[in-house]
N, C-alpha and C positions, 0 to 999 in steps of 0.2 A: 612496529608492525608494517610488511611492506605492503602487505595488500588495502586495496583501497576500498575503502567502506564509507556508505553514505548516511547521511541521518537527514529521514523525512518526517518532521516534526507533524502529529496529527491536530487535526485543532478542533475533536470529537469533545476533550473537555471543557471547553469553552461554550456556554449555555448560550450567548447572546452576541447578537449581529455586528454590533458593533466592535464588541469583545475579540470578536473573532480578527477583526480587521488591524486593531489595536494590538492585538498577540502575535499575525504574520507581519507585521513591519518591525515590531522588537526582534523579532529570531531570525530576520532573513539575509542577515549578514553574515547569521553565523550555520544557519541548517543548510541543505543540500536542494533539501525539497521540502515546500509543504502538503501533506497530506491530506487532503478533501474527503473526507469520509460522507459518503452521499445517502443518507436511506429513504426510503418510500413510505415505511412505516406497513409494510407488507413481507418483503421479504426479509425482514428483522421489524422486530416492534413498533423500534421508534424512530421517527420519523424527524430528518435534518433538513437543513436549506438544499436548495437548488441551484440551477446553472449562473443565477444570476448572481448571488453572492461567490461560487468561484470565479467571474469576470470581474465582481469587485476587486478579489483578493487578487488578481492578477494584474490588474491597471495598476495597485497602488503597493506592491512588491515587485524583487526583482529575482526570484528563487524559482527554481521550476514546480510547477503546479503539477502533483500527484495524485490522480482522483481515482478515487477505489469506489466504483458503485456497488451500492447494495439496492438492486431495484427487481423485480420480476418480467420486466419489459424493458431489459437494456437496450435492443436496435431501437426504439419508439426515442430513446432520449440522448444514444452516442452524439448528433449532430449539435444537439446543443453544448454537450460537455466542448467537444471540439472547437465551436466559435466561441464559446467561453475561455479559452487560453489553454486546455489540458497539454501538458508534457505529455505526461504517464496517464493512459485511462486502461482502466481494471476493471474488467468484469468477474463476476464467479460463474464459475462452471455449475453449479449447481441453479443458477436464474435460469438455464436452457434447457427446457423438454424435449426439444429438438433439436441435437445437436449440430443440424446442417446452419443452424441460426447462429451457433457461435464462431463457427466457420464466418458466415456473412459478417459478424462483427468485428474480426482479428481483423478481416481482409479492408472495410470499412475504414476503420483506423486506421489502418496503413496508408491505404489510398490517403486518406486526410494528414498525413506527412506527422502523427503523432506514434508515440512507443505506445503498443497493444501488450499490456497484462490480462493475465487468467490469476483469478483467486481459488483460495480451495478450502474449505471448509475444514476443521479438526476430524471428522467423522469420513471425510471424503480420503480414499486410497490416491496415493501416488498415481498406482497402475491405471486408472481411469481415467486421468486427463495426460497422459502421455505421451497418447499420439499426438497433441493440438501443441503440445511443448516445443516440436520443431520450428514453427513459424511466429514465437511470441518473442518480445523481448523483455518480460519481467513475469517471474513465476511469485504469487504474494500466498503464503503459508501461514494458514489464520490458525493461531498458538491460544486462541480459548473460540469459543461460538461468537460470530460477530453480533453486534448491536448493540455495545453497552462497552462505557470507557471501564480502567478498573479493575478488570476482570483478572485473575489468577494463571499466571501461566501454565499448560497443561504441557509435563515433561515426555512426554511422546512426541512433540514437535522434533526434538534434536533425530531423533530416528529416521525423521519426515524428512528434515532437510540434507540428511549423509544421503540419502536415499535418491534424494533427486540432484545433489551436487557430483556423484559416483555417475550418474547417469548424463549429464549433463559433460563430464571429460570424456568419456565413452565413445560420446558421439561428437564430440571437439564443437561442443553449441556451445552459444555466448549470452546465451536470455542470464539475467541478475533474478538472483533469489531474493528474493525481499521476505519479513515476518513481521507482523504484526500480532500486537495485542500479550501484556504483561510484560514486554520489554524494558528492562533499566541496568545499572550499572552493576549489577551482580551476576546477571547469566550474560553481560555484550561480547565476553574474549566466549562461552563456550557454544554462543551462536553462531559467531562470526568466525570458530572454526571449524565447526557444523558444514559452512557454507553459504554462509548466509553472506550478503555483497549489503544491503540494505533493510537500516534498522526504524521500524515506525516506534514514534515515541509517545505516547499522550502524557499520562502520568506523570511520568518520572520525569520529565523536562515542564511541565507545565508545573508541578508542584514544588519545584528545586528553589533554593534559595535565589540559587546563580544560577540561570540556566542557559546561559550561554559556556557556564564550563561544566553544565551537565552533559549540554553536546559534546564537547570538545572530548569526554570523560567516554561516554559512548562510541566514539568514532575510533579512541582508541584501544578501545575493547574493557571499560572498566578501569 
């Protein structure tokens, strides 16, 4: 496969702090990125660590840190995500009521020399966050309702990602489609020719026997 595909290993199944620290030094020789999946326990149920366990996991790996918040007041906490070590910081389009606020966040990130993603819910249309698609550099396409590892892939995604990859050559943009959520070694070739550039993994790399050649197995499409 010549195209290049990433694996950002989520570390949402991992219940415990330490675990967590313990699981990004084993994979990070072999993932792309790890995935910091952030919640409030507001804008999804349940409720994970904060900025200061992503600066742990960032001091003591060498992987790029991918933080996907799930929060209802993302401008209140981008700054911390930031000095905490974020590569990739992801908001959803759907935290902002006001969308002159997620404007002030893409621009935010930038300013702070990190890659600005936009998430987008299974229930949320392409055509609503489109316009904001010009100045992001990673679009993340949530494949079941965020908050919970586990979850069942809903095959409407593949529609979601032709959708935004057809749209995406159209206008010769370079943002990476990222997808998260039911991702493993049985749908990785028809996502990643979907359009998909990056695959989040919990499950299926967390639960593998090998899972450094579960990555290896995901990256090249299964």
């Amino acid at each position: 496969m010549d195209k290049q595909v990433y694996i950002s290993v989520s570390t949402l199944t991992v219940k415990s702090y330490q675990g967590i620290l313990e699981y990004s030094k084993e994979i990070q020789n072999v993932a792309d990125m790890i995935h910091c999946d952030v919640m409030d326990g507001v804008f999804v149920p349940d409720k994970t660590y904060d900025a200061s366990l992503v600066s742990n996991i960032n001091q003591n790996t060498n992987c790029m840190i991918d933080v996907h918040l799930m929060a209802v007041d993302p401008l209140e906490s981008l700054g911390d995500y930031i000095k905490a070590g974020a590569n990739i910081l992801t908001v959803h389009y759907e935290a902002f009521s006001n969308k002159e606020d997620l404007v002030k966040a893409i621009d935010f990130i930038h300013k702070n020399k990190a890659l600005a993603g936009l998430a987008v819910n299974p229930s949320t249309s392409f055509k609503e966050i489109r316009p904001y698609c010009y100045n992001v550099d990673v679009v993340l396409v949530m494949s079941a309702e965020p908050g919970a590892a586990g979850q069942k892939f809903l095959p409407e995604t593949y529609d979601k990602l032709k959708e935004i990859a057809t749209f995406r050559d159209q206008n010769s943009l370079s943002f990476k489609i990222e997808v998260d959520c039911g991702v493993n070694e049985t749908n990785a070739k028809a996502l990643i020719d979907a359009g998909c550039d990056i695959l989040v993994s919990g499950s299926c790399v967390y639960k593998a026997e090998d899972r450094a050649a579960m990555i290896k197995t995901l990256k090249k499409g299964g």
